[in-house]
N, C-alpha and C positions, 0 to 999 in steps of 0.2 A: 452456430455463432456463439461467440465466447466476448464475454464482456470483462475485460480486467479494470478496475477504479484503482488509482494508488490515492491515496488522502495524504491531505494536507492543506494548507491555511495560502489564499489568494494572495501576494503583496509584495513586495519588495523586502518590507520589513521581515516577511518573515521567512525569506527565501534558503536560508544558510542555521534555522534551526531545527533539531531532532523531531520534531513534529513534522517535519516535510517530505523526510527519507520517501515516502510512497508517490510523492510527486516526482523525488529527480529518480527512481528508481524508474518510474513509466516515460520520464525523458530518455532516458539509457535504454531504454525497449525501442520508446519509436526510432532512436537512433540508429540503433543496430538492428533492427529490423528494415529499416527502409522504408517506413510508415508513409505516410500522407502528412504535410505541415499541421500541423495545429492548428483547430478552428474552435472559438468561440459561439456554444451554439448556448444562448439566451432561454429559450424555453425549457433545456435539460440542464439548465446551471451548474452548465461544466464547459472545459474545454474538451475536445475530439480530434483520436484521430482512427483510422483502421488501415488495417495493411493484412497477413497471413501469417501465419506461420507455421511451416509444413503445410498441409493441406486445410489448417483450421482456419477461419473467419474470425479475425479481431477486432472489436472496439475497444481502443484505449481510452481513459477519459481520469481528467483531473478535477473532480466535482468544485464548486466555484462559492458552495456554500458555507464556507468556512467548517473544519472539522467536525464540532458538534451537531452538524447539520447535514452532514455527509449524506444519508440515507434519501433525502429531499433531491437530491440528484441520480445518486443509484438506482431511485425507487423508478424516477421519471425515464431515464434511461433502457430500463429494463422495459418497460411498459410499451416506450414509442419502436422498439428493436424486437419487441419480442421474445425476450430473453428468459429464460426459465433462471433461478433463484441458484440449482444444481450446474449453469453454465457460467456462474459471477463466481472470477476472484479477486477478492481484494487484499492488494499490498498498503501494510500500514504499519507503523513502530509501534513496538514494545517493550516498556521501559521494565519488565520483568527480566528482559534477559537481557545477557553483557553483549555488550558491542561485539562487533565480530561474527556472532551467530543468527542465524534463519533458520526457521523452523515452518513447514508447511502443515497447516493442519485442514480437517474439513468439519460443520457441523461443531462446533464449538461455543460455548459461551462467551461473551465480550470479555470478561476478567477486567471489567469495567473502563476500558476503551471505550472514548464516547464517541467517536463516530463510526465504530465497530455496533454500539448498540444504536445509534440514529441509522443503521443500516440494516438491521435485525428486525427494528420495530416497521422500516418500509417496507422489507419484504415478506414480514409476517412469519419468517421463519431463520433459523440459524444456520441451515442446511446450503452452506456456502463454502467456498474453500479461500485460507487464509495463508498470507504469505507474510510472516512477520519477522521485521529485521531488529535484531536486539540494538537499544542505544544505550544501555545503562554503562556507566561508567565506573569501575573498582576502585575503591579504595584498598590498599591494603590489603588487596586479595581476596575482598568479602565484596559482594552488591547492597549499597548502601537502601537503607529503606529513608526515605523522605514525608515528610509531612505533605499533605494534601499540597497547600498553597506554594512552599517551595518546590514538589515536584511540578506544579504552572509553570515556573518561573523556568524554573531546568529544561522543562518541553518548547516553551514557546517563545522564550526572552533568550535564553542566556545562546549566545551563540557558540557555534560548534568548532574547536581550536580547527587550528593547521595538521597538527598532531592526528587528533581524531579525524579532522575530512579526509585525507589517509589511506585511513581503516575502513572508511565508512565507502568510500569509490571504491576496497577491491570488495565491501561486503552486496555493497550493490548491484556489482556485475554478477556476484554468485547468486546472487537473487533473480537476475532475466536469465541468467543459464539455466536457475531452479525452472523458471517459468516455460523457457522455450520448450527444455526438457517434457515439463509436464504436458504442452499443445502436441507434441511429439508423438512421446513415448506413455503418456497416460502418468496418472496419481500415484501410485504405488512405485515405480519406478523413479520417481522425482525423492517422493519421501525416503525411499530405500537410501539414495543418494546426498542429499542435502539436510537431513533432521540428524 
């Protein structure tokens, strides 16, 4: 059984910012997988759903803990399912790379993604595989670097043009194609293809 989390922030308000991508990314999965509706499960402070793909066993789940907090669901998740740490992946933004781009990686360090590390510290290890969709935006051809506080503002406030949502729905479907790919055809093959 294979456990996918996409992260992102519970709420209305913050439904259409780059902090979300890992939410509507795992919306686009249960979609086009054919999953089971979405259920609100309380005790794993996430929403759920599971379905297959190819012959593999999925838990999808949108943890409910607010981003920073992520792990507090993954952790509960893996625990109640039984899920080894080597069967979680999680989709999450990364505002290191440009929009456009995914990158699968496995066993990595947060690169200071906080709920990439409230994820790390629940499962006591990093040995997890990551599927990260770029949202940084160029200027002028360079990836701008941002101060702490306005890169907050950029992640979680400022909302995502017409323009970029886009970009960001064909990067998204390349991302459950990464995904399907990998329940499929295995790791290597996915990254061969999508990095």
């Amino acid at each position: 059984m294979i456990l996918i989390a996409g992260l992102g922030n519970p709420g209305k308000e913050y439904e259409k910012t780059r902090h979300n991508v890992g939410f509507l990314t795992v919306d686009k999965l249960q979609e086009n997988c054919d999953f089971f509706e979405w259920e609100t499960q309380k005790k794993l402070y996430a929403q759920i759903s599971s379905g297959k793909i190819g012959s593999e066993k999925i838990i999808i789940a949108k943890p409910q803990a607010f981003m920073n907090n992520s792990g507090k669901s993954i952790g509960a998740i893996s625990k109640f399912y039984k899920i080894k740490p080597k069967n979680i992946w999680i989709i999450h933004d990364d505002a290191d790379l440009p929009l456009e781009t995914i990158r699968i990686s496995k066993n990595k360090s947060s690169a200071g993604h906080r709920g990439v590390e409230s994820a790390i510290k629940a499962l006591k290890t990093q040995d997890f595989i990551r599927f990260r969709i770029g949202i940084k935006t160029a200027r002028g051809g360079k990836i701008p670097h941002r101060p702490k506080k306005e890169m907050a503002k950029f992640l979680v406030e400022k909302k995502i043009t017409s323009a970029q949502e886009e970009i960001l729905k064909k990067v998204i479907k390349k991302c459950v194609e990464a995904v399907e790919m990998t329940a499929k055809e295995g790791l290597n093959k996915a990254m061969t293809n999508f990095n």
